[in-house]
Steps between C-alpha positions, in 0.01 A plus 500: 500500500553830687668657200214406285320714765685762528556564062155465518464759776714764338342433187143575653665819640645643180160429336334709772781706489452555143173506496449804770824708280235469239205643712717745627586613140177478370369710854837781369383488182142614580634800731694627279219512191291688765765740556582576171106542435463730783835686346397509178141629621675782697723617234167492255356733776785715497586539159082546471495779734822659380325535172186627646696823679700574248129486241373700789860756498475513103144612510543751768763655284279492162214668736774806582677560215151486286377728753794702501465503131188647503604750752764652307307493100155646725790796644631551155173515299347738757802720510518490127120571476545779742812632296275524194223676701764711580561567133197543407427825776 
């Protein structure tokens, strides 16, 4: 009679046993989803605001070199225009 017991004691354990491995997992498994959504959200923010300084680099250089641009042809057709005046004397 006592081993009945006690098989069905140690079966009731590794049913709880097994039964709390599987809440643990499942409890694992939802940490870790959160994590990598919170990674994956970070790196989205990253990569986001890479892109936005290097947008924000490229345009700064398209604003100086047009405006250096139009430094040197303004120099060049006022030098030529004076040349010509010059010319014409």
């Amino acid at each position: 009679m006592l081993g009945g017991l006690g098989k069905l004691a140690a079966e009731g354990l590794a049913h709880r046993t097994e039964k709390a491995t599987e809440e643990a997992v499942h409890v694992v498994e939802g940490v870790v989803k959160e994590v990598v959504e919170h990674a994956k959200e970070a790196g989205e923010k990253a990569i986001a605001e890479a892109f936005k300084k290097a947008q924000e680099t490229g345009d700064k250089m398209v604003k100086e070199v047009t405006e250096s641009v139009t430094h040197t042809v303004t120099n060049a057709v006022t030098h030529a225009a004076e040349g010509l005046g010059q010319l014409g004397q």
